[in-house]
C-alpha positions in Angstrom: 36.9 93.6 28.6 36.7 91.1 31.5 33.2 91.7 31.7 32.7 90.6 28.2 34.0 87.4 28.5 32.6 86.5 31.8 29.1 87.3 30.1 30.0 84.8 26.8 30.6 82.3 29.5 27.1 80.7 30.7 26.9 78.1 33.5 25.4 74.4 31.6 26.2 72.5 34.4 22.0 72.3 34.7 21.6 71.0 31.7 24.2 68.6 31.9 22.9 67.3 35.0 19.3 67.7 33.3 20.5 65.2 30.8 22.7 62.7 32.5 18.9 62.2 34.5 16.9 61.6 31.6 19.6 59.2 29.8 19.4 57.4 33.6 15.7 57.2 33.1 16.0 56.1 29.7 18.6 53.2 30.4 16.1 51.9 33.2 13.4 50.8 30.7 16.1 49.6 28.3 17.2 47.7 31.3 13.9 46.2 31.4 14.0 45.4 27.9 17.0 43.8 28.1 15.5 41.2 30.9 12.6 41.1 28.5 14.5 39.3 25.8 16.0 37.2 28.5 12.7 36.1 29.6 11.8 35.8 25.6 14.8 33.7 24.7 14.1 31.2 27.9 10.6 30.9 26.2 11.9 30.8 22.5 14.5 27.9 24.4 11.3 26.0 25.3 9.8 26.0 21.7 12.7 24.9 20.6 13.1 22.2 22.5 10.1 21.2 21.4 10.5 21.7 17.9 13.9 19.0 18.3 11.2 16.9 20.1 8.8 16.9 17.4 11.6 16.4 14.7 13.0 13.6 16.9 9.3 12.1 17.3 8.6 13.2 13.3 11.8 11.4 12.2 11.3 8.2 13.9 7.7 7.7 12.4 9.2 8.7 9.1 11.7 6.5 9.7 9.5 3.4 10.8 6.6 3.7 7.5 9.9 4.3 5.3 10.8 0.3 6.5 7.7 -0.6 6.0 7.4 0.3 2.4 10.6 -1.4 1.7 9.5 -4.2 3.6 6.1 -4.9 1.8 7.7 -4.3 -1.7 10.0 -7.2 -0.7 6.9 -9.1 -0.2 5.6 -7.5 -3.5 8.5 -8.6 -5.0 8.3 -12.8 -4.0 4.9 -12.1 -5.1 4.9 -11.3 -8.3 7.3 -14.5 -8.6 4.9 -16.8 -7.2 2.6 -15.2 -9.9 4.3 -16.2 -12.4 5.1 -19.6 -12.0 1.3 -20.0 -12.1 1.9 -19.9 -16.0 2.9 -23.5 -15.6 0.2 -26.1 -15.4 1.1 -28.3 -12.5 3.3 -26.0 -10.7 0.5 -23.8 -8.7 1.2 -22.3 -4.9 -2.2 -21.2 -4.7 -2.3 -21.6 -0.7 1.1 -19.5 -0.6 0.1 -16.9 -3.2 -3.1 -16.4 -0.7 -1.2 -16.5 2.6 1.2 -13.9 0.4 -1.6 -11.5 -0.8 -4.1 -11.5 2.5 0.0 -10.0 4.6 0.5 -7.3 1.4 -3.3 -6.3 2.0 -2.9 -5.9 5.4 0.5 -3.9 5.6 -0.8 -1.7 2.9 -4.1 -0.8 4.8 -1.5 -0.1 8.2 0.8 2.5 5.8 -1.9 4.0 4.7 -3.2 4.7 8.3 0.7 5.6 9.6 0.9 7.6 6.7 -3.0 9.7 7.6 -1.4 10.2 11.1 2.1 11.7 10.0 0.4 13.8 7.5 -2.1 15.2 10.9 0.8 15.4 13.2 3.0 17.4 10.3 0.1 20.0 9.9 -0.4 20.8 13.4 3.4 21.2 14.1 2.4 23.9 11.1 0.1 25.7 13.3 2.9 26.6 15.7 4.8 29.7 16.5 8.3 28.5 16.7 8.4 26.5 13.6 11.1 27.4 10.7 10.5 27.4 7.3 12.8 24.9 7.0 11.1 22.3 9.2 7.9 23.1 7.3 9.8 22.5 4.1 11.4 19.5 5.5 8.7 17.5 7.2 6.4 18.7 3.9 9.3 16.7 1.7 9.2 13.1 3.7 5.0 13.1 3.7 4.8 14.0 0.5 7.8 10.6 -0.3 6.3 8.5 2.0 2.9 9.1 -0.3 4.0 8.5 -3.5 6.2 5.1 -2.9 3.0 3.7 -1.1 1.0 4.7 -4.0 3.8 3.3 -6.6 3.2 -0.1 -3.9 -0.3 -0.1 -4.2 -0.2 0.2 -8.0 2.4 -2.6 -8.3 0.3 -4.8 -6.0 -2.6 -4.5 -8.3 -0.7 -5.2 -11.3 0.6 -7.9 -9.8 -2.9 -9.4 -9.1 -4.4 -8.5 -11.8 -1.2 -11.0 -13.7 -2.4 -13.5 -11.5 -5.8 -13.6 -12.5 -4.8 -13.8 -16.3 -2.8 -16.7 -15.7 -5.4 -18.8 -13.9 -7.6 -17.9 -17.1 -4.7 -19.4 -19.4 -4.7 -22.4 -16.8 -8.3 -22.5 -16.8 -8.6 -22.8 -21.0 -5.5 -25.4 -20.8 -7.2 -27.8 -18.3 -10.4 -27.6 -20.7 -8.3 -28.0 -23.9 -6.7 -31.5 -22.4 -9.7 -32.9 -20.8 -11.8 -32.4 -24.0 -9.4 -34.6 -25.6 -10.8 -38.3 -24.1 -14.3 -37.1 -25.1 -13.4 -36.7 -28.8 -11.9 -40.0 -29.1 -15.1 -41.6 -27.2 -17.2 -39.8 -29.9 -15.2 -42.3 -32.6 -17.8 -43.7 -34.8 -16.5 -46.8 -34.9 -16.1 -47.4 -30.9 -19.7 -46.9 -31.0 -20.7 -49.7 -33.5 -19.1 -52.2 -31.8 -21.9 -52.4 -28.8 -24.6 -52.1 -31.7 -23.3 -55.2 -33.3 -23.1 -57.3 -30.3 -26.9 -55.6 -29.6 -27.8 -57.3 -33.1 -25.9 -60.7 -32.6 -27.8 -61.1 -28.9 -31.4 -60.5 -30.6 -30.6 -62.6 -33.4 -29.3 -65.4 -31.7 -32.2 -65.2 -28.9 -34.9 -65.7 -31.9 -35.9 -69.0 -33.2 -35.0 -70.5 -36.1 -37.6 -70.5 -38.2 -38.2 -74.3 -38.8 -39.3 -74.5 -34.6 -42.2 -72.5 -35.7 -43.2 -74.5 -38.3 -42.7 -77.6 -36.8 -44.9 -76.2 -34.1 -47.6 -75.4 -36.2 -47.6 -78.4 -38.3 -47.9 -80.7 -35.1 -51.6 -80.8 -34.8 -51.6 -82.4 -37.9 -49.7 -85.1 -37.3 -52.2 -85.2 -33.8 -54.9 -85.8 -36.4 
């Protein structure tokens, strides 16, 4: 009877040892796994530090062309007044509607350069590796702002312009209506007469009466 239970008895202590090794050996890789995200997240730390940089540098730009917009639209703005009081005939700031227009040129041409460069500098922060979806969406949103005010600008500038140029026509047309006015009165008929009447008094009074002629022609026969 004690021989049967000793025999349903067996000795694992080999296999537990057996085990406890390979779960040793198994923690030892996971060991280096666990430095391996350590090392991972130091250079995940880096990117994104860099990604704050970018935003940071990404934001300021943003920032600066988003001034500049608002800026040149003020500009716009006292523009389209000086535009209009070209309506009035004797009221003209040509010098200042020039000075006005050759600034609104220039700042235009600069936002649309600043605006080439954020677009670049947005798509290569793209390219990267430890970039969000979010910052993609994000720096996607202000380009795509930035774009569309400088193009509602540059539509307004032209209209603006182009008002100008209609009223210097009307100008144009009133100048030629008032100084045709003098010439019509010099075309009076009777204005004119007056120096063909004094023309026919002078070459009447400069002839000779005609008894002078005959008295000159009947003097050689009183010679005789």
């Amino acid at each position: 009877m004690k021989s049967t239970q000793s025999s349903s008895f067996r000795d694992r202590t080999h296999e537990f040892t057996s085990i406890s090794e390979r779960l040793k050996r198994s923690k030892q890789p996971s060991g280096g796994a666990s430095n391996g995200p350590l090392v991972k997240s130091d250079g995940s730390g880096s990117g994104s530090r860099s990604t704050v940089a970018f935003q940071s540098e990404f934001n300021k730009r943003a920032s600066k062309i988003g001034y500049g917009i608002h800026h040149t639209s003020q500009k716009l703005a006292k523009l389209a007044q000086l535009a209009k009081r070209t309506s009035a005939l004797f009221d003209d700031p040509t010098m200042e509607i020039q000075e006005l227009t050759a600034v609104i040129k220039q700042d235009i041409t600069a936002l649309n350069s600043a605006v080439v460069e954020l677009q670049l500098v947005c798509n290569s922060q793209h390219e990267g590796e430890n970039v969000s979806s979010d910052t993609t969406t994000h720096s996607t949103t202000v380009v795509d702002n930035l774009k569309n005010r400088l193009m509602s600008t540059t539509k307004e500038f032209k209209e603006v312009l182009t008002m100008r140029t209609e009223n210097l026509k009307v100008n144009e047309n009133r100048k030629q209506l008032f100084s045709s006015i003098p010439q019509k009165e010099t075309a009076n008929p009777f204005v004119r007469q007056r120096p063909l009447a004094n023309k026919s008094n002078a070459g009447s009074s400069s002839s000779p009466p005609p008894w002078v002629n005959e008295s000159s022609s009947s003097s050689p026969l009183f010679q005789r």
